[in-house]
N, C-alpha and C positions, 0 to 999 in steps of 0.2 A: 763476547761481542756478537758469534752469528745467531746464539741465541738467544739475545735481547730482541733481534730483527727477527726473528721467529715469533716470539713472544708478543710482539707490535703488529703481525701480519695476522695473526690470529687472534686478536682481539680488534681489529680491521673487518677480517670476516665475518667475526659476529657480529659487528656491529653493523654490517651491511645487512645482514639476514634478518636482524631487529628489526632494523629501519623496512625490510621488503616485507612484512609481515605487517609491521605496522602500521603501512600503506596499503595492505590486502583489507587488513582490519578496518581501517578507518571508509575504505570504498564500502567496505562491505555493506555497515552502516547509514552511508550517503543512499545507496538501493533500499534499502526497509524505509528508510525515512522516506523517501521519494516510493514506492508503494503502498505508501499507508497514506499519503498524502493525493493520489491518485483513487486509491481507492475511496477516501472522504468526497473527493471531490465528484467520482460518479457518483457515490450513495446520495450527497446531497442532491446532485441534480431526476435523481429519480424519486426522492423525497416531494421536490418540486413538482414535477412531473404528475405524481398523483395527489398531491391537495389540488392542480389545477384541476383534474379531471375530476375529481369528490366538488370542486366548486362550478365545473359547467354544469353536472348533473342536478346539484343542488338547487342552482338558478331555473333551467329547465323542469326539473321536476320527471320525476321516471315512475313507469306503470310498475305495477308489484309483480307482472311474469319476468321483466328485464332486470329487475332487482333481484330476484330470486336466481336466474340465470348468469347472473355476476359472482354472486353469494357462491353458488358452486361451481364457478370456473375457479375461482380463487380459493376454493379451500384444496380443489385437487393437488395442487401444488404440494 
């Protein structure tokens, strides 16, 4: 008998140690998902960001020394 109550308390504790890993695991998850979801969500809005500015200029119309001086800021990067 005490070692049926043995046998139940330690199949108790694994099963809590399951359960606490597989609540480690599943947060884990919820974080990637929710950073990749954040990171979409900046890239888009700097996607935005620069078709606005490629359409002021467009509109406007730019001299070929400021074009030039864009060309190589941006390629320093």
């Amino acid at each position: 008998m005490d070692n049926d109550n043995e046998t139940k308390l330690e199949q108790e504790r694994i099963l809590a140690k399951y359960n606490a890993n597989n609540q480690i695991g599943l947060a884990l998850i919820t974080m990637g998902q929710n950073a990749l979801k954040s990171a979409t969500l900046i890239n888009g809005g700097a996607a935005i960001t620069l078709l606005a500015f490629v359409g002021n200029i467009w509109d406007k119309g730019i001299d070929h020394e400021t074009a030039v001086f864009l060309a190589k800021s941006s390629s320093r990067q």
